[in-house]
PAZAPA-4460 file (N, C-alpha, C; in steps of 0.05 Angstrom, whole numbers, plus 32768, in hexadecimal, padded with zeros to 4 digits):
% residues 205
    n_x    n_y    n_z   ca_x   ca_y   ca_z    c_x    c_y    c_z   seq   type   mol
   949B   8ABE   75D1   94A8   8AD3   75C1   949E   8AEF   75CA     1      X     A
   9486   8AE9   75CF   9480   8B08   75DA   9481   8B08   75F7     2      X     A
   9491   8AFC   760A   94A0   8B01   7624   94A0   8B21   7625     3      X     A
   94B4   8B2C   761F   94C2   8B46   761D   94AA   8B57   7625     4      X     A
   948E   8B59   7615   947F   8B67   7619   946A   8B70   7626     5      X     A
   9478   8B53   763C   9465   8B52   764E   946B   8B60   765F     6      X     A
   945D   8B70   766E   946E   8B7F   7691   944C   8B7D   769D     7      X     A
   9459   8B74   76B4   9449   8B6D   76CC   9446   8B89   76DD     8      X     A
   9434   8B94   76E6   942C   8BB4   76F5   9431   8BC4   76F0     9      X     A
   943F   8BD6   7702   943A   8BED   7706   9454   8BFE   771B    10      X     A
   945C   8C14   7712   945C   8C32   772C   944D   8C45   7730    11      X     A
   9449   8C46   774A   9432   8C5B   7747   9448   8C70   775D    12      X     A
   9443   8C86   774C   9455   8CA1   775E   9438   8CAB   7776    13      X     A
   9437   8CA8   778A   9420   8CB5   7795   9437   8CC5   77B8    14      X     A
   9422   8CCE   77B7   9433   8CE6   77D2   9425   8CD6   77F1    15      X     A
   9415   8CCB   77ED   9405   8CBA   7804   940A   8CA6   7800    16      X     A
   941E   8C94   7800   941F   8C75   7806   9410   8C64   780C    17      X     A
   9409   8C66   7822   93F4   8C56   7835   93D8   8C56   7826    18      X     A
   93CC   8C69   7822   93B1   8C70   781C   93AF   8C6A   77FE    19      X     A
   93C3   8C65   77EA   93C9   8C68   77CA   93C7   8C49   77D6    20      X     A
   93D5   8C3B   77DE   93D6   8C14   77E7   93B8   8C13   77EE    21      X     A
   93A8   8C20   7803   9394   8C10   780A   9375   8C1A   77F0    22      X     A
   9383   8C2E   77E3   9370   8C2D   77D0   9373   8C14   77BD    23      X     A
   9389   8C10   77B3   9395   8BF5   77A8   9383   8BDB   77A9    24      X     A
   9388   8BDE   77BF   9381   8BC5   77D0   935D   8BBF   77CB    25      X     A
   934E   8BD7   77CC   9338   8BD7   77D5   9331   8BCE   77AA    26      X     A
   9339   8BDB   779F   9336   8BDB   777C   9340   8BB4   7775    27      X     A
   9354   8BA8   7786   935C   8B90   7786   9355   8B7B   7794    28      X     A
   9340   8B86   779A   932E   8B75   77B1   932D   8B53   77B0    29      X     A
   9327   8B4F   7789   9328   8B33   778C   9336   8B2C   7782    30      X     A
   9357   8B35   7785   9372   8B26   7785   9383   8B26   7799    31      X     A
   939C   8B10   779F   93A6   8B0C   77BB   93B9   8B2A   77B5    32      X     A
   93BE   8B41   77C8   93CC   8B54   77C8   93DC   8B50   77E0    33      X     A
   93FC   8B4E   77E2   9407   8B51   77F8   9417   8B6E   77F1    34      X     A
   941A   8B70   7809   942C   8B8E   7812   9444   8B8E   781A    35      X     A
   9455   8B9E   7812   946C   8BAB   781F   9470   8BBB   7821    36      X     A
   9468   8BD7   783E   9467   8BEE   7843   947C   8BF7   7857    37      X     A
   9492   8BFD   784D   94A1   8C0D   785A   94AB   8C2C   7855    38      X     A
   94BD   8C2E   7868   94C8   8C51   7865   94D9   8C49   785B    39      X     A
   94F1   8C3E   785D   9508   8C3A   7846   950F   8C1E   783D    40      X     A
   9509   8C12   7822   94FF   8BF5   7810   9529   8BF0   781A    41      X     A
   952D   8BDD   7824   9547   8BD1   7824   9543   8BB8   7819    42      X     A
   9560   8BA7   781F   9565   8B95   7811   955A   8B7D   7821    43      X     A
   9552   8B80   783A   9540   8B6E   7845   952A   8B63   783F    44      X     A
   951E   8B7F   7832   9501   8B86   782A   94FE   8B7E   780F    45      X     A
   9517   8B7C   7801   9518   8B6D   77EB   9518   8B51   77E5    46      X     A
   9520   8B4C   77FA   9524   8B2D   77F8   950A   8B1D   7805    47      X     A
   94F3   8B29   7815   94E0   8B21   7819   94CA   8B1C   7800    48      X     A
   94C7   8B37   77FD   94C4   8B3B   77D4   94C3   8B26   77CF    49      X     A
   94E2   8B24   77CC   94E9   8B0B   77AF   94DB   8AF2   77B8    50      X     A
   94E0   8AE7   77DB   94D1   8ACD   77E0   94B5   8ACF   77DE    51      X     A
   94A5   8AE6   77DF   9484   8AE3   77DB   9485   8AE3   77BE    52      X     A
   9493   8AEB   77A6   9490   8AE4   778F   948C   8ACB   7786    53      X     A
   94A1   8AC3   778A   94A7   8A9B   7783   948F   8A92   779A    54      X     A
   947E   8A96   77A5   946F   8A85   77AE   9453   8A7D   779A    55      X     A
   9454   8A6E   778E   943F   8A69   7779   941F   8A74   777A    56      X     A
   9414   8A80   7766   93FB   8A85   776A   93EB   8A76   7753    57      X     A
   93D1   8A71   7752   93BE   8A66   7741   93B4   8A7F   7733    58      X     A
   93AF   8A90   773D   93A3   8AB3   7739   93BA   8AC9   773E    59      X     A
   93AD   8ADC   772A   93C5   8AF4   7730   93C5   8AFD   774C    60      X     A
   93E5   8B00   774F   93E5   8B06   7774   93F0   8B22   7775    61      X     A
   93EC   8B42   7774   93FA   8B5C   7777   9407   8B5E   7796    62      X     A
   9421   8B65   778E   942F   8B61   77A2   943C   8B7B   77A6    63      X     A
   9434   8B8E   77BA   9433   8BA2   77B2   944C   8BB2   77C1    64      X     A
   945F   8BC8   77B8   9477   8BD3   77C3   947A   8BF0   77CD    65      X     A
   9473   8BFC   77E3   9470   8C10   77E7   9486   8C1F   77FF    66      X     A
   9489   8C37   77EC   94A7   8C40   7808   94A7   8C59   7805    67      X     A
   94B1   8C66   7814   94BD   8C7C   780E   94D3   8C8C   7802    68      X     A
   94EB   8C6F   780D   9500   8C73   77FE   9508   8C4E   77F8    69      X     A
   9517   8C4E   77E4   9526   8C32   77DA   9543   8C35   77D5    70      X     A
   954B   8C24   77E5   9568   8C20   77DF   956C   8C17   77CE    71      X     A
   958F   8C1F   77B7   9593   8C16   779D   9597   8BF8   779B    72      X     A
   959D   8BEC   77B4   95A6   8BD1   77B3   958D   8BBC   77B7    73      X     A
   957A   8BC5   77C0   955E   8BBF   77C3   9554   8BB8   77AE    74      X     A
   9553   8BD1   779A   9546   8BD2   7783   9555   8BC2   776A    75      X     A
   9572   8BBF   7772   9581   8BB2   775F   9579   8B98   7765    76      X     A
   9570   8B83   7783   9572   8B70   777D   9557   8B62   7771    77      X     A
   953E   8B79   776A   9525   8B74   775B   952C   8B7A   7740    78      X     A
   953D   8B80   7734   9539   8B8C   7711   9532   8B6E   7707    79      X     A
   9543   8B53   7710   9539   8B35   76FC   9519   8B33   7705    80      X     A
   9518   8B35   771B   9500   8B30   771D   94E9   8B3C   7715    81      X     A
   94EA   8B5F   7718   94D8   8B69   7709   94D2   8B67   76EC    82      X     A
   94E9   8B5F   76DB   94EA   8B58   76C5   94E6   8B3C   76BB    83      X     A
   94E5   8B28   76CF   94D3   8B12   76BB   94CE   8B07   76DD    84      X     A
   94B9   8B12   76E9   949F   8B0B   76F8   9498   8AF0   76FB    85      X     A
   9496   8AD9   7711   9491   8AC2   770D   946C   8AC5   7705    86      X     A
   9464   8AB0   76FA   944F   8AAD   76F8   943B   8AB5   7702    87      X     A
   941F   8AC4   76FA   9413   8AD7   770B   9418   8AE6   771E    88      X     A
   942C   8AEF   771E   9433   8B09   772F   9437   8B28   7724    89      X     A
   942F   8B34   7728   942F   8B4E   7723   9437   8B61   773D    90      X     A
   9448   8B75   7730   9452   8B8C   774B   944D   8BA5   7745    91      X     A
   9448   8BB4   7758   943B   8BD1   775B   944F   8BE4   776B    92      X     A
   945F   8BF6   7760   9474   8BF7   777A   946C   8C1D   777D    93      X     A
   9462   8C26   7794   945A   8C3F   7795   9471   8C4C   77A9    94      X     A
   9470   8C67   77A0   9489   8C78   77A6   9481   8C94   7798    95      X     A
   948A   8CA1   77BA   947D   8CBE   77B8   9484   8CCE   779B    96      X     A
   94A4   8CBF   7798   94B7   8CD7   7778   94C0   8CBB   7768    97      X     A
   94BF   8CC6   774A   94C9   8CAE   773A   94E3   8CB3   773E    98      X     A
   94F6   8CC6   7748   951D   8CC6   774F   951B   8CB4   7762    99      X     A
   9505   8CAB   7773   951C   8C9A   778B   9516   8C7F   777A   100      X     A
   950C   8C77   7768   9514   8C5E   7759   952E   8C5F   773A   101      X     A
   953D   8C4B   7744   954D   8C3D   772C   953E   8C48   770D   102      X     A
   9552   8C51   7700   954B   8C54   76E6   9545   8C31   76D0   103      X     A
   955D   8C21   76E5   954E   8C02   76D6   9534   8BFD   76E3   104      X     A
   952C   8C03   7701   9513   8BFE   7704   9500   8C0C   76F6   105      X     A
   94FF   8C28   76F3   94EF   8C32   76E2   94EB   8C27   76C1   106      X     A
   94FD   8C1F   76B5   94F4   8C13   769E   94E9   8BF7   769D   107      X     A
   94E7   8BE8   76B4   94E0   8BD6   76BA   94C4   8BD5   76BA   108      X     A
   94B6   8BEC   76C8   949B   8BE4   76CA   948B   8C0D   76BF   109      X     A
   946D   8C05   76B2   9466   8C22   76A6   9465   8C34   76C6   110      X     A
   9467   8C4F   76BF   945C   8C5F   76D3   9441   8C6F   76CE   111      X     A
   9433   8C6F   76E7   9423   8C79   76F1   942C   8C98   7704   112      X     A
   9425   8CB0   76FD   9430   8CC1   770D   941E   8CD2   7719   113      X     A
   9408   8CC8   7714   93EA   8CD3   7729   93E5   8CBB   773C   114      X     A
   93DC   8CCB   774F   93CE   8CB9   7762   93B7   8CA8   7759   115      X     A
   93A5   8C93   7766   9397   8C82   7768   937E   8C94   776E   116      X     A
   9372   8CAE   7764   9362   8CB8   7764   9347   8CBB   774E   117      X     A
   9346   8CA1   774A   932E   8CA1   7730   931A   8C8D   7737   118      X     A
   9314   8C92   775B   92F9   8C7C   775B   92E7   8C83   774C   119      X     A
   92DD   8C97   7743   92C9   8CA2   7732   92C6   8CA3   771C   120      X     A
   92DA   8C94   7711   92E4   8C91   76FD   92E1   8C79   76E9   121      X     A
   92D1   8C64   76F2   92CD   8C4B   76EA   92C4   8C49   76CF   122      X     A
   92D7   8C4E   76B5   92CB   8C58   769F   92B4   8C3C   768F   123      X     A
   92A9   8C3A   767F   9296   8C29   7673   929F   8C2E   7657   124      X     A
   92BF   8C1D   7655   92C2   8C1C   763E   92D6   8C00   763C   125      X     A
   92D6   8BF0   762A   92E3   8BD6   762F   92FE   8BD9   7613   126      X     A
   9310   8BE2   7620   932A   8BE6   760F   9336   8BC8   75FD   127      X     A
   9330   8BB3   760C   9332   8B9B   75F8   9324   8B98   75DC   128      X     A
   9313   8BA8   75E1   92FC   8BA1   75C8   92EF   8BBF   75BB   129      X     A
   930A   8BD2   75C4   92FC   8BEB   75BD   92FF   8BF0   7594   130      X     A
   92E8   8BF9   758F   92EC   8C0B   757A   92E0   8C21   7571   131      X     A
   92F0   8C2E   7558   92EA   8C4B   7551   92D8   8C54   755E   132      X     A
   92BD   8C4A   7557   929E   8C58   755F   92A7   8C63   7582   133      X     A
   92AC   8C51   7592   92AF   8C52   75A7   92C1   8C66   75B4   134      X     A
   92DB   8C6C   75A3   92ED   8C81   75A4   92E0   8C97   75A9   135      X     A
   92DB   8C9B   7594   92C9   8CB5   758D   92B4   8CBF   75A7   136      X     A
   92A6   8CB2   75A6   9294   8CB0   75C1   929E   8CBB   75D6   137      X     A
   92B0   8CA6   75E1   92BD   8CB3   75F7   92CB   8CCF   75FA   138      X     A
   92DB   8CCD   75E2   92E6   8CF0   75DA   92DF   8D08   75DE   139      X     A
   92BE   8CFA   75D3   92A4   8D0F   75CD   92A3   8D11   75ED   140      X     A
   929C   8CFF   7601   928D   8D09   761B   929F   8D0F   7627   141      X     A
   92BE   8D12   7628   92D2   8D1E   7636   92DE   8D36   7624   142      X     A
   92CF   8D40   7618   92D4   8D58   760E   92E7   8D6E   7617   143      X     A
   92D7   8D6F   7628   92DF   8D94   7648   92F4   8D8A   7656   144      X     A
   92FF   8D6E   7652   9308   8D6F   766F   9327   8D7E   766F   145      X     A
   9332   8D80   7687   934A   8D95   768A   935F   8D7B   768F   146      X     A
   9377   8D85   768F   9390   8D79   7694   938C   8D6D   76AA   147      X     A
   937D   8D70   76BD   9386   8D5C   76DC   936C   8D49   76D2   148      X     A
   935C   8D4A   76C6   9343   8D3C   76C9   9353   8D2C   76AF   149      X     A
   935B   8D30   76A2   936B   8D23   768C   937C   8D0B   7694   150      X     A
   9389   8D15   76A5   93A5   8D07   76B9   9398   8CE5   76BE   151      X     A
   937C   8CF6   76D2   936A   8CE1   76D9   9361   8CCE   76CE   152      X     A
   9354   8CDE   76B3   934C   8CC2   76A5   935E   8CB3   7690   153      X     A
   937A   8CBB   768A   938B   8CB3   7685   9391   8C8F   7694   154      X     A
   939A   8C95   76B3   939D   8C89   76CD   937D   8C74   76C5   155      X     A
   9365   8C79   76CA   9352   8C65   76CC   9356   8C4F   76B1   156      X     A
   935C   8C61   7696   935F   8C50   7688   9376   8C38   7685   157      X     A
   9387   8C46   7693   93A6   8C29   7699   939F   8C17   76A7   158      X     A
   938E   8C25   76C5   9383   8C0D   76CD   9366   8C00   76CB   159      X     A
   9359   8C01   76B7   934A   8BF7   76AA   9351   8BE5   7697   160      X     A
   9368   8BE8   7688   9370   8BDA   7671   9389   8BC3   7686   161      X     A
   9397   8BCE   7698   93A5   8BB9   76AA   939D   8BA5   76C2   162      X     A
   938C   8BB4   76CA   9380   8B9F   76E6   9363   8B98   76D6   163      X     A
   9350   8BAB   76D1   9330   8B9F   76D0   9335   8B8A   76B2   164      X     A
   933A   8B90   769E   933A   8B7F   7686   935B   8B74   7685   165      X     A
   9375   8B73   7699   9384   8B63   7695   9390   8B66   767C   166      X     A
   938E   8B7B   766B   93A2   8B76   764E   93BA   8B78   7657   167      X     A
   93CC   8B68   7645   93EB   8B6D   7644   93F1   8B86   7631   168      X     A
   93FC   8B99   7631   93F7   8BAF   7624   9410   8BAF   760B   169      X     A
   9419   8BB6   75F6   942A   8BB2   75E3   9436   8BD3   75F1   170      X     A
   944D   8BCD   75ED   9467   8BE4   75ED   9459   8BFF   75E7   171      X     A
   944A   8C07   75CD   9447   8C12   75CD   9434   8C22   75D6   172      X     A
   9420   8C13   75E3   9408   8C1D   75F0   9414   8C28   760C   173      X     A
   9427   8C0E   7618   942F   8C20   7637   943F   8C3C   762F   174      X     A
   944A   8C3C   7613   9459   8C56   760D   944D   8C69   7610   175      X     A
   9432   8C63   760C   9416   8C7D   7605   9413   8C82   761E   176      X     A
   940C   8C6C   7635   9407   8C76   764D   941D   8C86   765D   177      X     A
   9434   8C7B   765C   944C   8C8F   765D   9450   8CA5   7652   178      X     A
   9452   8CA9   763B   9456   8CC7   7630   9437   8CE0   7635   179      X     A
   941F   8CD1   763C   9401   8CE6   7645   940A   8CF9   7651   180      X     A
   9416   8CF0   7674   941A   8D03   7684   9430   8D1A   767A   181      X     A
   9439   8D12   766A   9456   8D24   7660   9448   8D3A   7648   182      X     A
   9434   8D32   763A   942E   8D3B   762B   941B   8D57   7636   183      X     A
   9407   8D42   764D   93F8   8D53   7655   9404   8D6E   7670   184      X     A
   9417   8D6B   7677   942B   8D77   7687   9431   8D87   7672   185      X     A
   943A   8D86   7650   9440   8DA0   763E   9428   8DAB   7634   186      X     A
   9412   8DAA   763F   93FB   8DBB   763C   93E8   8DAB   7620   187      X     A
   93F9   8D94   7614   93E6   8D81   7600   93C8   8D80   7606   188      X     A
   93B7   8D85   75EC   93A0   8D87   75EC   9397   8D69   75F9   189      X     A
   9382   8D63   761C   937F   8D4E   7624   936D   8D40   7610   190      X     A
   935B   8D46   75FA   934E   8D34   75E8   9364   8D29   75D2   191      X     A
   937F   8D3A   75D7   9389   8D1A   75BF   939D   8D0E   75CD   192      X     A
   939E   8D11   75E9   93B7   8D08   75F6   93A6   8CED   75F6   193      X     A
   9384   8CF0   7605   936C   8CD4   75FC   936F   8CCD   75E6   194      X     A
   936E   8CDA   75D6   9369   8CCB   75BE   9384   8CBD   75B9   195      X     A
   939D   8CBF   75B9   93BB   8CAF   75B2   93AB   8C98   75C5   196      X     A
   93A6   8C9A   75DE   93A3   8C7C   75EA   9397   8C62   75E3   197      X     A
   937F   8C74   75D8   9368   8C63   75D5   936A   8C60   75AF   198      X     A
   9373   8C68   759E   9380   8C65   758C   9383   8C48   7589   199      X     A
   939E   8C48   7597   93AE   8C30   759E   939F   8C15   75AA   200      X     A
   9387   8C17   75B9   937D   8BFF   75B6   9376   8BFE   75A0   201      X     A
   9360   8C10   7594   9355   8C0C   7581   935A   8BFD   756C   202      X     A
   9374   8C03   755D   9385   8BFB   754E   9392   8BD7   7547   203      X     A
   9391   8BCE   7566   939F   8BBC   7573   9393   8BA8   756D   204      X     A
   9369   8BB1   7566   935D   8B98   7569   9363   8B85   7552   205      X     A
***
């Protein structure tokens, strides 16, 4: 029953392709990651996709989609698939602008619209099991920070709560991570754009 709420990865808008993948890669170290790195994603390139999907895994396998540009017929023939994922599979599809993807692919999977820039970032907070006291805390030591440093730890916390602890996230939490950058793009104060996020675990437990 709770199918629907499940969504498997990720888009990540990054302007470096290559270098946004092998950071990926290096953060996914101990899961099988295959690649598909082209300049323009066709329908060829789709159909390889789809056969490394259906190939069974025991462990999550990121199968990762990176282009510069995607054709509409490309992306049309992933919308079933991105939307109910065979078993352990998860997809990551990076692209320099969120326009050159499908408006059904975009609702398909949350966006990410910063780069893969938060090695430094490895926060020491466990979102499965977060509460109040711990909110606060964190709030408190990210006090100062500005809109881009905001962005950032926005980004560490998605993937913290999606790759390192694996939660399936409820609708409304990927809503939170979706609407941050929008918020914080209208000049929203970055301690409650944090605080709506981490709220929302909180709440959840």
């Amino acid at each position: 029953m709770q199918a629907p709420d499940v969504i498997k990865g990720h888009i990540l808008i990054a302007s470096d392709i290559e270098d946004t993948i092998e950071k990926l890669e290096k953060r996914l170290q101990n899961f099988r990651v295959v690649k598909f790195i082209e300049e323009n994603f066709k329908i060829e390139h789709a159909k390889l996709v789809t056969a490394e999907a259906y190939i069974s895994e025991s462990d999550t396998k990121y199968i990762v989609i990176g282009a510069t540009e995607f054709t509409d017929v490309a992306q049309n023939s992933l919308l079933k698939l991105l939307e109910e994922p065979p078993k352990n599979i998860e997809f990551i599809i990076v692209s320099p602008t969120k326009s050159n993807l499908l408006r059904t692919v975009r609702s398909r999977l949350p966006i990410l619209q910063t780069q893969y820039n938060h090695e430094n970032l490895d926060l020491e907070i466990a979102l499965g099991r977060l509460d109040y006291k711990e909110v606060f805390a964190f709030l408190k030591e990210h006090a100062r920070v500005g809109k881009l440093q905001a962005k950032l730890l926005v980004e560490a916390l998605f993937y913290r709560a999606t790759v390192l602890e694996k939660l399936i996230l409820t609708p409304a939490q990927l809503d939170n991570f979706d609407k941050a950058y929008r918020l914080l793009d209208l000049n929203s104060r970055p301690q409650s754009v944090l605080a709506m996020i981490l709220m929302s675990f909180a709440q959840e437990r």
